[in-house]
C-alpha positions in Angstrom: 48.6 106.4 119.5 45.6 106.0 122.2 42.3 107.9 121.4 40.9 109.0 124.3 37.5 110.4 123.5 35.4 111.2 120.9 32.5 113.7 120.8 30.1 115.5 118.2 28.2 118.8 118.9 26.9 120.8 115.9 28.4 119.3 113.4 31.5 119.6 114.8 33.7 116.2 116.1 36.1 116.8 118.5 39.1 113.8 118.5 41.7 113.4 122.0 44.6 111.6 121.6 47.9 110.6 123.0 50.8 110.6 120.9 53.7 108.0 121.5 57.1 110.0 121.9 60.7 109.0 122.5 61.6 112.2 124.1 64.8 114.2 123.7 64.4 116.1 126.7 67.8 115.9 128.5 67.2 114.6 131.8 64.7 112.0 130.2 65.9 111.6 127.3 65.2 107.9 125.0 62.0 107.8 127.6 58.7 107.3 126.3 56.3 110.1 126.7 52.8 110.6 125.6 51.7 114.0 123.2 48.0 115.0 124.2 46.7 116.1 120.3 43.3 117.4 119.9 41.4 117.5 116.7 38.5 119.3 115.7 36.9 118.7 112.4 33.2 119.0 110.6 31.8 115.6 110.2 31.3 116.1 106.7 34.7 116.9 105.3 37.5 113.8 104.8 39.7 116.0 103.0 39.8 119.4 104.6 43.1 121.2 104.5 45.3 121.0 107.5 46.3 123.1 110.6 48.4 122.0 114.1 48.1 124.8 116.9 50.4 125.7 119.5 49.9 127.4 122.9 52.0 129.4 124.8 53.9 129.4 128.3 51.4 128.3 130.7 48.2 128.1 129.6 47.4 124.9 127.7 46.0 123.8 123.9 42.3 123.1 125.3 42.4 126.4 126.9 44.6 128.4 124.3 42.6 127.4 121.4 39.5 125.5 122.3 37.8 127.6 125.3 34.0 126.2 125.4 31.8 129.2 126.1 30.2 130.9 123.5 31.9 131.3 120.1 35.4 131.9 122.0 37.2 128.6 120.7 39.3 129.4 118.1 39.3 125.5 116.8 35.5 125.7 116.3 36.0 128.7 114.3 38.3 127.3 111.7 36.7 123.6 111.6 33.5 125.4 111.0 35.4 127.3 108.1 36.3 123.9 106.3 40.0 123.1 108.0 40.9 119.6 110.0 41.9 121.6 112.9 44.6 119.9 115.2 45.7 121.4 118.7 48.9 119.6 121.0 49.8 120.2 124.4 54.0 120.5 124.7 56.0 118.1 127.1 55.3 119.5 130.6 51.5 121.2 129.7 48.2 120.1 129.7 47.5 116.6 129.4 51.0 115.7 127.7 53.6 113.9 130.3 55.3 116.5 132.7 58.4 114.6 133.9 60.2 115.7 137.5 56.7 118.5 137.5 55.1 116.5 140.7 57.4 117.6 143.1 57.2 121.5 144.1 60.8 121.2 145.3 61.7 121.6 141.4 60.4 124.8 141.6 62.8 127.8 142.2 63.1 129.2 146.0 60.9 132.2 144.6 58.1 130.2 143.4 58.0 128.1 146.1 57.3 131.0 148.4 53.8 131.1 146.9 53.2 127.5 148.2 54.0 128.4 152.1 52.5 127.4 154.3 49.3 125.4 152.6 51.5 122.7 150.0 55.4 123.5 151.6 56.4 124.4 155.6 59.1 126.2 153.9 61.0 127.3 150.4 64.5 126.0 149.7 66.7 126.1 146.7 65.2 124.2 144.0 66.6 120.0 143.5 67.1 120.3 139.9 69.6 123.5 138.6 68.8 123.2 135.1 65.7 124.2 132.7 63.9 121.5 131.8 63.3 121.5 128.1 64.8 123.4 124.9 64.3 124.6 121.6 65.5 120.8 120.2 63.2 119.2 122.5 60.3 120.8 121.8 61.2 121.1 117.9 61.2 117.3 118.5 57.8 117.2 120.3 56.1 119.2 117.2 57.7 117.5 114.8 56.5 113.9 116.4 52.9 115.4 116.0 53.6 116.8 112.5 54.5 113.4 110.8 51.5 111.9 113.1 49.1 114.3 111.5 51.0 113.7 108.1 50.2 110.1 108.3 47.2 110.3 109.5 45.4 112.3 107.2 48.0 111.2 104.0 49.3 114.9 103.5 52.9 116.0 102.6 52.4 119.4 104.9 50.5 120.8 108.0 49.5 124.8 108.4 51.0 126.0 111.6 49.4 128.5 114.3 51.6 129.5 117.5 50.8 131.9 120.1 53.2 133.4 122.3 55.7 130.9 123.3 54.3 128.8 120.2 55.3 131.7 118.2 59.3 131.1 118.8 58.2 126.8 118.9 56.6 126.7 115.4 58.9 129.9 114.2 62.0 127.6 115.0 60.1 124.4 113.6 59.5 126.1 110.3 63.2 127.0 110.4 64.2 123.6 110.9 61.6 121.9 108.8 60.0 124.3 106.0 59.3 121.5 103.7 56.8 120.3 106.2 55.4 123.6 106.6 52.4 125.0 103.7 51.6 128.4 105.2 52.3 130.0 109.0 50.5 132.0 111.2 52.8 133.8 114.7 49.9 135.3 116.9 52.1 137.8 119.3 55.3 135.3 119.4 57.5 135.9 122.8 61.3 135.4 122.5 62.0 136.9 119.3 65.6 139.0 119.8 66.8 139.9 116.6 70.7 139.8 117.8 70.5 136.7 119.6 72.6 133.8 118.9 71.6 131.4 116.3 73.5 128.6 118.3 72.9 127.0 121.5 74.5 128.0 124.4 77.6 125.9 126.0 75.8 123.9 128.4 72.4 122.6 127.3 70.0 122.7 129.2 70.8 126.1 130.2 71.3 126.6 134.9 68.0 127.4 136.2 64.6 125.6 137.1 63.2 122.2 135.5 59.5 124.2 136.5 57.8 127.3 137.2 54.3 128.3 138.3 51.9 131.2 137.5 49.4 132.5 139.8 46.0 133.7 138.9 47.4 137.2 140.5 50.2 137.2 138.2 48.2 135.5 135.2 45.6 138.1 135.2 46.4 140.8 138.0 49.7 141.3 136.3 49.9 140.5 133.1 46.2 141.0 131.7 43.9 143.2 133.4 46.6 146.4 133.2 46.3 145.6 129.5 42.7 145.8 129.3 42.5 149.3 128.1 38.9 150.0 126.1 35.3 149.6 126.8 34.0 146.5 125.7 37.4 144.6 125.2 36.4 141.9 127.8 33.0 140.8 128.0 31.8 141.4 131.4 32.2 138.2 133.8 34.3 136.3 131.6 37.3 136.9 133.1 35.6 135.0 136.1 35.5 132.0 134.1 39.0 131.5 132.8 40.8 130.2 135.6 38.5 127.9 136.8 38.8 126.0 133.4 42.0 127.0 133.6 42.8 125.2 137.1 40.8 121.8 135.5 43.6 121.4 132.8 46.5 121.1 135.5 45.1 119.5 138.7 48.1 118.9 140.5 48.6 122.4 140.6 45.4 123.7 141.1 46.0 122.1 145.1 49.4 124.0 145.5 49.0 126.9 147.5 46.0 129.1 146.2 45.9 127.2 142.6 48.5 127.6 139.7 49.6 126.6 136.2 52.8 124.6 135.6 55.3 124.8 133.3 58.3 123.3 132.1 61.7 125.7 132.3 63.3 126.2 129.0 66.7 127.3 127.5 66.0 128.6 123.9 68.0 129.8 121.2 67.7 130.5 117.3 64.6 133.0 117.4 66.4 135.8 115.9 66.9 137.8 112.7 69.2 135.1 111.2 66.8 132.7 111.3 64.0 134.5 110.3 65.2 135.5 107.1 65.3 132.2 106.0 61.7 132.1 106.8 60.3 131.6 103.0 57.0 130.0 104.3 54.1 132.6 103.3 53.5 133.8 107.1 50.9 136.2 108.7 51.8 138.0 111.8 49.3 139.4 114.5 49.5 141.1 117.7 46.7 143.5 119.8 48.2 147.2 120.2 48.5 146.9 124.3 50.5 143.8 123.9 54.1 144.2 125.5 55.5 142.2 122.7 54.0 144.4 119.8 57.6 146.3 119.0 59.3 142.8 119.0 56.6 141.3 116.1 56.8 144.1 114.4 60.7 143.7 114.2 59.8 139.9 113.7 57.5 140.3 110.7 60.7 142.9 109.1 63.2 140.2 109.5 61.3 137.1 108.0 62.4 136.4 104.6 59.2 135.1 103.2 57.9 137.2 100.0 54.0 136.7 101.0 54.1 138.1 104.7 51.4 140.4 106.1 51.2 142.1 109.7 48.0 142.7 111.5 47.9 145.1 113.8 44.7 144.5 116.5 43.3 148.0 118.0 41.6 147.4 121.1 43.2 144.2 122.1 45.9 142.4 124.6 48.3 139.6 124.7 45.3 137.4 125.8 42.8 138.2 122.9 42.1 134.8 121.9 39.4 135.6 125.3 38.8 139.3 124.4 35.9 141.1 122.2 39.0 141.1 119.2 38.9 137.2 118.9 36.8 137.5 115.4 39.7 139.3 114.1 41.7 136.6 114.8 39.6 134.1 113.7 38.5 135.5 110.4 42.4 136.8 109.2 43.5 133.0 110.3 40.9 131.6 107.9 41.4 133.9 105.1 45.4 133.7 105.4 45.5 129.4 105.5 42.4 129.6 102.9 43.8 131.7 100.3 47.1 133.0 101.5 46.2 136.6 101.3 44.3 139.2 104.0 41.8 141.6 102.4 43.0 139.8 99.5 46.7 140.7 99.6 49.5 138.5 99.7 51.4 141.4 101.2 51.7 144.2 103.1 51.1 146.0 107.1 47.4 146.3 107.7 45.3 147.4 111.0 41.9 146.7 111.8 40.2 149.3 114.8 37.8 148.7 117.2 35.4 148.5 113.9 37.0 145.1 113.0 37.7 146.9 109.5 40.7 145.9 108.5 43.0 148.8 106.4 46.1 148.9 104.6 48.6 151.0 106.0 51.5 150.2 103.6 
């Protein structure tokens, strides 16, 4: 483990580190790879409970979780609630390795496109047919953090946040490892298909790209702004400020073409109904009512098997609300659920919270 940095504002220390990691990606695999962790954490409490958050498909912990403008950083919120707050970046985001991600000819024909004519003269089929990483390789990366955290802070357990793709990462880590796991929270998980197989598939990993790319057209033309339904959702200018921090967390691929994210391709498996009923951790699911993947979490949140489950629906709020006027639900249903294990002081039960931020029972 190498600490980076260290830094106190308010109260509040903020702790980067890299993780040793033998990887078990496959076309690196026995490697050594480093695990950017982040840790937030009053500088009062030694023995504050737990959490370890995971991002999503492109957009990094320090941005996911930890965006510095105002009270938008989702960290800051539950450190100053009393919790030792961890964040990790996945192999291939952020500030964690990103094996064969240098090289734009990994990318697929399609993506590369974007990149003609200022970073390629021309697109050709990508040099590497195969996803990159997989649901056992990135179960491996959490679960390297996990008993990192474990030893670190002498605890048995961690709390677990995943948005989006770290919905179906620390979904399928709590399937693997639930005696590791003391409470769960899915923020709008992607990749949940109830009938999908429970095994991998016969080649692993599956054909396709080791990397892909997201533009800030697609990142926000596409698949925020449409979503961005209400007055007041997104505070005015904000939306101006994103990518730019965005584009500081991955600077190799802010200078391809007109500036992107990188990611690692993935072959998944195992985020279905099966699984989920074996789910016992007490789990709170939440997702923002123009969010393409609402149906699918609310499917999710009927399948999991846990007896203490609760689903938040969010009025007024996207896929991307960790940035929107919505984040305080977020933040306040997080801190009650890890805290007590209830919301509005229920262990169970559908709720949904309007525009208002008043949070009701529906059933």
């Amino acid at each position: 483990m190498k600490e980076i940095s260290r830094d106190e504002v308010d109260g509040l220390v903020t702790i980067d580190r890299h993780v040793d990691h033998i990887s078990t990606v496959p076309a690196i695999a026995g490697e050594a790879v480093q695990l950017f962790v982040r840790e937030k954490v009053h500088s009062e409490r030694s023995d504050a409970p737990v959490i370890l958050m995971v991002h999503g498909g492109y957009w990094p912990c320090t941005m996911a979780f930890d965006f510095d403008y105002k009270d938008y950083s989702w960290m800051s919120a539950l450190a100053g609630a009393g919790f030792d707050v961890f964040a990790m970046d996945m192999t291939g985001y952020g500030y964690s390795s990103r094996p064969m991600m240098d090289d734009p000819g990994y990318l697929s024909q399609e993506d590369q496109t974007a990149l003609v004519p200022k970073t390629l003269m021309d697109a050709k089929p990508s040099t590497y047919p195969a996803n990159l990483v997989t649901s056992d390789s990135e179960t491996d990366d959490i679960n390297r953090v996990v008993d990192f955290i474990c030893e670190l802070r002498g605890v048995d357990r961690v709390n677990l946040i995943g948005w989006s793709g770290g919905g179906i990462r620390t979904g399928t880590y709590t399937v693997r490892y639930p005696e590791k796991v003391e409470r769960l929270v899915i923020f709008a998980s992607s990749n949940f298909v109830a009938d999908s197989p429970s095994d991998p598939p016969a080649e692993v990993p599956g054909p396709g790209v080791a990397m892909s790319i997201q533009t800030r057209a697609v990142g926000e033309g596409e698949r925020w702004l449409p979503n961005v339904r209400c007055d007041g959702q997104l505070e005015d200018g904000l939306i101006d400020l994103i990518w730019p921090a965005s584009m500081a967390t991955d600077e190799v691929g802010a200078a391809w073409g007109p500036g992107c994210l990188r990611a690692p391709g993935r072959t998944y498996w195992g985020w279905n109904a099966a699984n989920a009923t074996t789910v016992k951790t007490p789990t709170l699911v939440m997702v923002g009512e123009y969010d393409r993947l609402y149906d699918s979490n609310v499917e999710l949140f009927g399948a999991l098997g846990a007896e203490d489950k609760v689903f938040l629906g969010i009025d007024c709020a996207s896929h991307f609300m960790a940035w929107e006027m919505q984040r305080h639900v977020l933040h306040r249903a997080s801190t009650e659920w890890l805290s007590s294990g209830t919301l509005n002081g229920s262990q169970a039960g559908t709720y949904r919270v309007g525009k208002d931020t008043e949070i009701m029972r529906v059933e």
